[in-house]
C-alpha positions in Angstrom: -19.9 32.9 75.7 -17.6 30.3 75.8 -18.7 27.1 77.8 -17.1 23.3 78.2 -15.1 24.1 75.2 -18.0 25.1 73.2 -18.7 28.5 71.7 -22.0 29.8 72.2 -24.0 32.5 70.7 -27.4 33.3 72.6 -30.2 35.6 72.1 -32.0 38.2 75.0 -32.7 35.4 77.6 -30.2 32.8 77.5 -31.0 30.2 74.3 -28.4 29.3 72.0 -29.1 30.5 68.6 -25.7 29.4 67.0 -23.2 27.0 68.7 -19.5 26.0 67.3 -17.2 23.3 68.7 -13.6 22.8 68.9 -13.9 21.1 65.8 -15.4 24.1 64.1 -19.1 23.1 62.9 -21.8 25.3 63.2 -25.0 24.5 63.9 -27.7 27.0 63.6 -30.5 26.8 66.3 -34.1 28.5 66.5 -35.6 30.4 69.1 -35.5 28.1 72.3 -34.7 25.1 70.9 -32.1 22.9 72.7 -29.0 22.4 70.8 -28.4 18.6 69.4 -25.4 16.2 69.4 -22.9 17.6 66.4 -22.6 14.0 64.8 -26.2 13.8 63.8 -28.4 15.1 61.0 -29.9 18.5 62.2 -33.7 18.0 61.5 -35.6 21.2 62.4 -38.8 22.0 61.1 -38.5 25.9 61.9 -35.0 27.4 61.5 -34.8 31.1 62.1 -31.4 33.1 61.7 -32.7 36.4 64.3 -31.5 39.6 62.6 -32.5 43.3 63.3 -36.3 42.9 61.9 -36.3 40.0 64.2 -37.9 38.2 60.7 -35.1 37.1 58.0 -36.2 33.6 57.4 -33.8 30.2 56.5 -36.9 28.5 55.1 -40.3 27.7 56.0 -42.3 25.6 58.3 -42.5 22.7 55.4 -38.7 23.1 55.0 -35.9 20.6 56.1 -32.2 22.2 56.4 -29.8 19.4 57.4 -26.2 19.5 57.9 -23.6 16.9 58.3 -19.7 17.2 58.2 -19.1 19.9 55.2 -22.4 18.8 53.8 -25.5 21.3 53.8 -29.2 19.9 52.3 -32.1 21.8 52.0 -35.0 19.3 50.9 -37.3 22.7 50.5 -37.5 25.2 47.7 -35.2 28.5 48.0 -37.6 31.4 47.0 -36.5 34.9 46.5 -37.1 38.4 49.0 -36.7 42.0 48.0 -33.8 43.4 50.4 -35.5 46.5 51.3 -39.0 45.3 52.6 -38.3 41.9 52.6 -41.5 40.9 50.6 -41.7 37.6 49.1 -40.9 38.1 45.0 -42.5 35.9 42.1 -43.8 33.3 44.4 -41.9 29.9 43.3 -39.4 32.0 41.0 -36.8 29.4 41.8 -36.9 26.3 43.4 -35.0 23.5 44.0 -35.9 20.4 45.0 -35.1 16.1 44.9 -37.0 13.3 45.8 -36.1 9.7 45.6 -33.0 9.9 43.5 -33.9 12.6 40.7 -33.0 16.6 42.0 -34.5 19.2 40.1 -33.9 22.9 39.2 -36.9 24.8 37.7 -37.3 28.6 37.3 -41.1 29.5 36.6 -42.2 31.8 34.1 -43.6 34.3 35.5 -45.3 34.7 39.5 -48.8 33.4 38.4 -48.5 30.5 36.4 -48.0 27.0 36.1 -45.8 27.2 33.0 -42.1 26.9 34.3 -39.0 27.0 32.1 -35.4 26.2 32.7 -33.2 28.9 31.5 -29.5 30.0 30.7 -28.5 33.2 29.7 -30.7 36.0 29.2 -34.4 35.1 27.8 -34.3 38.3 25.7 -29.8 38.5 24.7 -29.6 35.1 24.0 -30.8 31.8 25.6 -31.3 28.2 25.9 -34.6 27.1 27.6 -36.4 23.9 28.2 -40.3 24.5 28.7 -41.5 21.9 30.8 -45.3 22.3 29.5 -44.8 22.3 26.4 -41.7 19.8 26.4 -39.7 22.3 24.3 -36.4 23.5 23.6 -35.8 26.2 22.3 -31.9 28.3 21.6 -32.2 32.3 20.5 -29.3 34.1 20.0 -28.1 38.3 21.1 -29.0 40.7 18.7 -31.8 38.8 16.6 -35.6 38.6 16.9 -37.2 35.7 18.0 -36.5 31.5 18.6 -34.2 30.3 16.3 -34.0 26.6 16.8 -36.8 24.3 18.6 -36.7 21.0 19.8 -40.3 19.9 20.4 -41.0 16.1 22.0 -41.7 14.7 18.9 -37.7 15.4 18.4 -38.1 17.9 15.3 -35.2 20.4 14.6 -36.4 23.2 13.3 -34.0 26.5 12.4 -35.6 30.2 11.9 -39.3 29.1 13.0 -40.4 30.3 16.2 -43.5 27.2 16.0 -42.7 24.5 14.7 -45.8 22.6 14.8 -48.0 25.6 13.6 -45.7 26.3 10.3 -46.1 24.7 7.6 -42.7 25.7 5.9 -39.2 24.3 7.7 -36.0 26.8 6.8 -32.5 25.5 7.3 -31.0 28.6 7.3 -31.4 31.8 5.4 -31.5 32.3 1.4 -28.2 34.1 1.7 -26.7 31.1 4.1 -28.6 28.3 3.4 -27.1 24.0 4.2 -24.4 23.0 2.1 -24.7 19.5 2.7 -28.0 17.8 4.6 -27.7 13.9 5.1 -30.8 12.1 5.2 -32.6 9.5 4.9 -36.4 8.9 2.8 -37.4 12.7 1.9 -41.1 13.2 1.2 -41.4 16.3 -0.5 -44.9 17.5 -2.1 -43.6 20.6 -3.9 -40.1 21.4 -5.7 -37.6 20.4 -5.0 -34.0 22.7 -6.2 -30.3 22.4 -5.9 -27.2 24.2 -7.1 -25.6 20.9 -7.3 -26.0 16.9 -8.4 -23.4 14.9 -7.1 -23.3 11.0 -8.0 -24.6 8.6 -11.1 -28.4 9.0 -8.9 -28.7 5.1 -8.8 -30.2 6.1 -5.9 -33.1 8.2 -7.4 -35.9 6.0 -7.4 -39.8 6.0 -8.2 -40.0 9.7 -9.4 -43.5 10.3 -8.8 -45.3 12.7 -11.6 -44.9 16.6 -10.4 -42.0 19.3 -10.9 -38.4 18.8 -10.0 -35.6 20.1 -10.6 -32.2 18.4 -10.3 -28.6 20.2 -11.6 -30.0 21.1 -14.8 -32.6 18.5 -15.8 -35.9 19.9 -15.0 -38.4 17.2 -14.7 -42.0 19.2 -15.9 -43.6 15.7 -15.9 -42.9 12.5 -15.6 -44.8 9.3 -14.9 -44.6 5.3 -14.9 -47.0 3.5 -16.2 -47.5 -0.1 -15.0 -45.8 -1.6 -18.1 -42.4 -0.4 -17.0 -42.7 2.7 -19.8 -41.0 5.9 -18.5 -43.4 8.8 -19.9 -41.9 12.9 -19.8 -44.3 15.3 -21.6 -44.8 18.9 -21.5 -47.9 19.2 -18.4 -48.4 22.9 -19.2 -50.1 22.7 -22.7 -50.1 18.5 -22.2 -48.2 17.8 -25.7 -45.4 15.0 -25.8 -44.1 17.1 -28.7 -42.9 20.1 -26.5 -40.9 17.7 -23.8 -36.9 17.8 -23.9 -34.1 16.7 -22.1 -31.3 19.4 -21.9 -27.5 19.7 -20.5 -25.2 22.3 -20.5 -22.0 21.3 -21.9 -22.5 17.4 -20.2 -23.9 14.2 -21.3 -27.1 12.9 -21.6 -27.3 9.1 -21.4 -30.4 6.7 -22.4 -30.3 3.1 -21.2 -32.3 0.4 -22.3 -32.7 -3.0 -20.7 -32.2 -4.6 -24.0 -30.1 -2.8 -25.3 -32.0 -0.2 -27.8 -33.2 3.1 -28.0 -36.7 3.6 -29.7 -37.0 7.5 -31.3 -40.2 7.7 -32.7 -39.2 11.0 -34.3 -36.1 12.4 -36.4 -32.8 13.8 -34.3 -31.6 17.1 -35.3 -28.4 18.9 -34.6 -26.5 22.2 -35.3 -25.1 22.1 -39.1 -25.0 26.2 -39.7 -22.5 27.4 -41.5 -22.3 30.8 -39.1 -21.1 27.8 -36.3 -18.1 26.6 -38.4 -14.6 27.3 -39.6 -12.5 26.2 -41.4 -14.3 24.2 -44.0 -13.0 22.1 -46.2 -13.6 18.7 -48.5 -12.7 14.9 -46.8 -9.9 14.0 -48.8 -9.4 10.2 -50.0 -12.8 9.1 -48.5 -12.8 6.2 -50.5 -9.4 4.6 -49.6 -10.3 5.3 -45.5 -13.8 3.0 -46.3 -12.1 0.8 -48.1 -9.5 0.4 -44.8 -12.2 -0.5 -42.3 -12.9 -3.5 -41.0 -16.2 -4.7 -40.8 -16.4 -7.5 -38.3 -18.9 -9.9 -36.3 -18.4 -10.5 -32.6 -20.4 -11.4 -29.3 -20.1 -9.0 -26.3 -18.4 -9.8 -22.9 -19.9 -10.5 -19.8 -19.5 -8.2 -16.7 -19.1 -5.2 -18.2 -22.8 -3.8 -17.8 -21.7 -0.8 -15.5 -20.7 0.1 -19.5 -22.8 -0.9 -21.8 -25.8 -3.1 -22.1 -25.6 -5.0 -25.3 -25.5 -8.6 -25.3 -25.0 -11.8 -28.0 -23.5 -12.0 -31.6 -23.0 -8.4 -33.4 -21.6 -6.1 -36.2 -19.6 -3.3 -36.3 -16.0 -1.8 -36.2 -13.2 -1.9 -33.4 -12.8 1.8 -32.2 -9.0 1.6 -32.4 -8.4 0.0 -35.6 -11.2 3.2 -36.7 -9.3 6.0 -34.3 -5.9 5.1 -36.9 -8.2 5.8 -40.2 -10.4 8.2 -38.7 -9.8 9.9 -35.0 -12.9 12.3 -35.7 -15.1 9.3 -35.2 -14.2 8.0 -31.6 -15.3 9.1 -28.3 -15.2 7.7 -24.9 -17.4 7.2 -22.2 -15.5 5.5 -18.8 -12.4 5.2 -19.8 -13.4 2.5 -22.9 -13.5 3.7 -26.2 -16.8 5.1 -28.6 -17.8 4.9 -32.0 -19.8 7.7 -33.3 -21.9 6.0 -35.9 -23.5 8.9 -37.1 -20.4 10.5 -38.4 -19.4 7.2 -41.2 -22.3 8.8 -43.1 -20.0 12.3 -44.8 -16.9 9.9 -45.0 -19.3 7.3 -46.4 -20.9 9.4 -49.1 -17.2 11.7 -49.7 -16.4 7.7 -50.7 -19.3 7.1 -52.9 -19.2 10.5 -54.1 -15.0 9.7 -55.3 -16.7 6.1 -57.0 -19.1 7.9 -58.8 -16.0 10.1 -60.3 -14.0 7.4 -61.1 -16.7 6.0 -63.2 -17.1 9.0 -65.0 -13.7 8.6 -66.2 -14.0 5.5 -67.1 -17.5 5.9 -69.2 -15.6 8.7 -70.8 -12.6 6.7 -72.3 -14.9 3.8 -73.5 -17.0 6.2 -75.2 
C-alpha cells in the first residue's frame, strides 16, 4: 500500500512490518510497533521479519539492530539455524560482537565449551587458528598430520611439534629438509651440537664449556679451562691426554699463543713412507744453497697481530731471499710469506754430509 509517498508493507490487521520512502531506505518494523522518523537510529529491542512459520527471527530480545544511511549495526551476536526445522545449531558457534572501540570475531570450538578459536581454512585441510584459552597459534597444512608451527604467548616458534611446551626436543624442519641458515643470538645448548658447515675465523666462539661438540671437522671430545688461562683437550672416554688429537681434512690447523710460543710436551710425527713417494732423488749442491742464506737479526712490526704474534729482537731468514735458494721451503698463510723451519734440517745435513766429503779428500791427499 502506497500512502503520503511512502511504501508500506503491513501484516493481517493493518501494522507496518516494512516501510520504504521516496528516498529508498528500508526500515524493518515488528509486530505492532509504530514506524520511526527515517533520519534516526532504529533502536528496537525485538525485531521480527514474519515469514510462513510466523517464527524466523533477526536477533533476540538482548539484540540491538540499528540502521542509518547505508550503514547496518548489529551490537548482538549472529548465531546459526538449521534451514529445515529451524533449531538453534552449536549454541554461540559464531559471534560477533564490539564494545568500546575493540570488535571482535570468535568462532567456538565446539557447542559445549568455553574454549573458542578463531579459524581460516579448514581445521582438518589446512588452517591458521588463534586459541583464545590457551593464547595459541597454531598453522597446519592439506595433506599432513597434525600442527606444524605454534606460536604460544611466551612467543616460541616451534616447527613439526604439535606441543610446544610439553616437548622437550624443538625440530626446524625435517632430517631430509632441515634450516640452511638460522640467525641467532646466545644459543644454550646441553647436548651436541652438529653442522655440515663452519663459516668464519670463530672469533666469535667463546667459553667452550667441557662436553661434546662437533664443529666442520674438529670434534671437540673434551675440553675445559682451567682458571689459570690453560686450554685442556683430553680423550673423556678412557680419560688419557695421550689419546686427544686435533684433525683436518686437507685444511689448516693453527695454534696461537699469547706470547708467541708453542709448548709440545711430546715429539711431532709425520708421514715419511716410502710407499707415499715418487720420484726420489739426492739434494744436489746442499752445501753451496747453506752457504747462500742469510742469517739475520731483526725486531718485528707493530700492527700486524691479525698475522702473527711474535714481538721484539729476533733471528731467522727472509722468506724471499730463501724462496730464490730454496722454493720447497716457503709457504704462506694470508697473503704474507712462511718459512717452513722444519724442512732446513735434509738441506742442512745434504750440506754437512757434502763437508764431510770434501774432507775425506783432503785427509786422503795429505796422507
Amino acid at each position: 500500500m502506497k500512502k503520503n509517498g511512502t511504501l508500506l508493507f503491513e501484516k493481517n490487521g493493518g501494522s507496518a512490518a516494512i516501510v520504504q520512502n521516496a528516498g529508498g531506505i528500508s526500515i524493518l518494523g515488528d509486530n505492532g510497533s509504530t514506524v520511526q522518523s527515517f533520519d534516526q537510529y532504529f533502536n528496537y529491542t525485538y525485531k521480527t521479519f514474519r515469514g510462513v512459520s510466523d517464527n524466523q527471527h533477526l536477533g533476540y530480545t538482548t539484540v540491538r539492530f540499528l540502521v542509518k544511511a547505508n550503514d547496518v549495526y548489529s551490537k548482538g551476536k549472529i548465531r546459526s539455524y538449521n534451514l529445515g526445522d529451524e533449531t538453534e545449531v552449536n549454541s554461540e558457534f559464531l559471534n560477533m560482537y564490539w564494545d568500546a572501540d575493540k570488535a571482535y570475531l570468535t568462532v567456538q570450538k565446539d557447542g559445549t565449551g568455553s574454549e573458542r578459536e578463531f579459524i581460516v581454512g579448514h581445521h582438518t585441510n589446512g588452517c591458521t587458528r588463534y586459541n583464545n584459552t590457551s593464547n595459541i597459534i597454531r598453522w597446519s597444512i592439506s595433506g599432513t598430520t597434525g600442527t606444524k608451527m605454534y606460536i604460544n604467548s611466551n612467543g616460541l616458534t616451534v616447527y613439526g611439534r604439535v606441543d610446544p611446551q610439553g616437548q622437550k626436543t624443538r625440530d626446524l624442519g625435517t632430517t631430509a629438509a632441515r634450516w640452511r641458515e638460522l640467525f641467532v643470538g646466545d644459543i644454550d645448548a646441553d647436548g651436541t651440537v652438529t653442522a655440515n658447515a663452519f663459516v668464519g675465523d670463530g672469533s666469535g666462539l667463546t667459553g667452550l664449556p667441557s662436553g661434546s661438540s662437533t664443529l666442520s671437522g674438529l670434534t671437540d671430545t673434551n675440553v675445559s679451562s682451567p682458571a689459570n688461562g690453560q686450554v685442556l683437550i683430553y680423550d673423556a672416554v678412557s680419560s688419557k691426554w695421550d689419546n686427544a688429537a686435533l684433525t683436518s681434512t686437507g685444511g689448516t690447523i693453527s695454534f696461537t699463543a699469547g706470547a708467541g710460543t708453542l709448548n709440545l710436551e711430546a715429539g711431532g710425527m709425520g708421514p715419511s713412507d716410502s710407499r707415499l713417494k715418487t720420484n726420489v732423488k739426492a739434494i744436489e749442491n746442499s752445501l753451496s744453497k747453506v752457504v747462500e742464506m742469510l742469517p739475520v737479526e731483526f725486531d718485528w712490526k707493530e700492527g700486524f697481530e691479525d698475522v702473527h704474534s711474535n714481538k721484539g729482537k729476533d733471528i731467522g731468514f727472509i722468506a724471499q731471499d730463501i724462496e730464490e735458494i730454496q722454493p720447497e721451503l716457503v709457504g704462506s698463510h694470508k697473503d704474507y710469506k712462511t718459512l717452513q723451519y722444519e724442512k732446513f734440517a735434509p738441506l742442512i745435513i745434504g750440506a754437512i754430509k757434502e763437508l764431510h766429503t770434501q774432507l775425506q779428500e783432503i785427509k786422503s791427499k795429505l796422507s
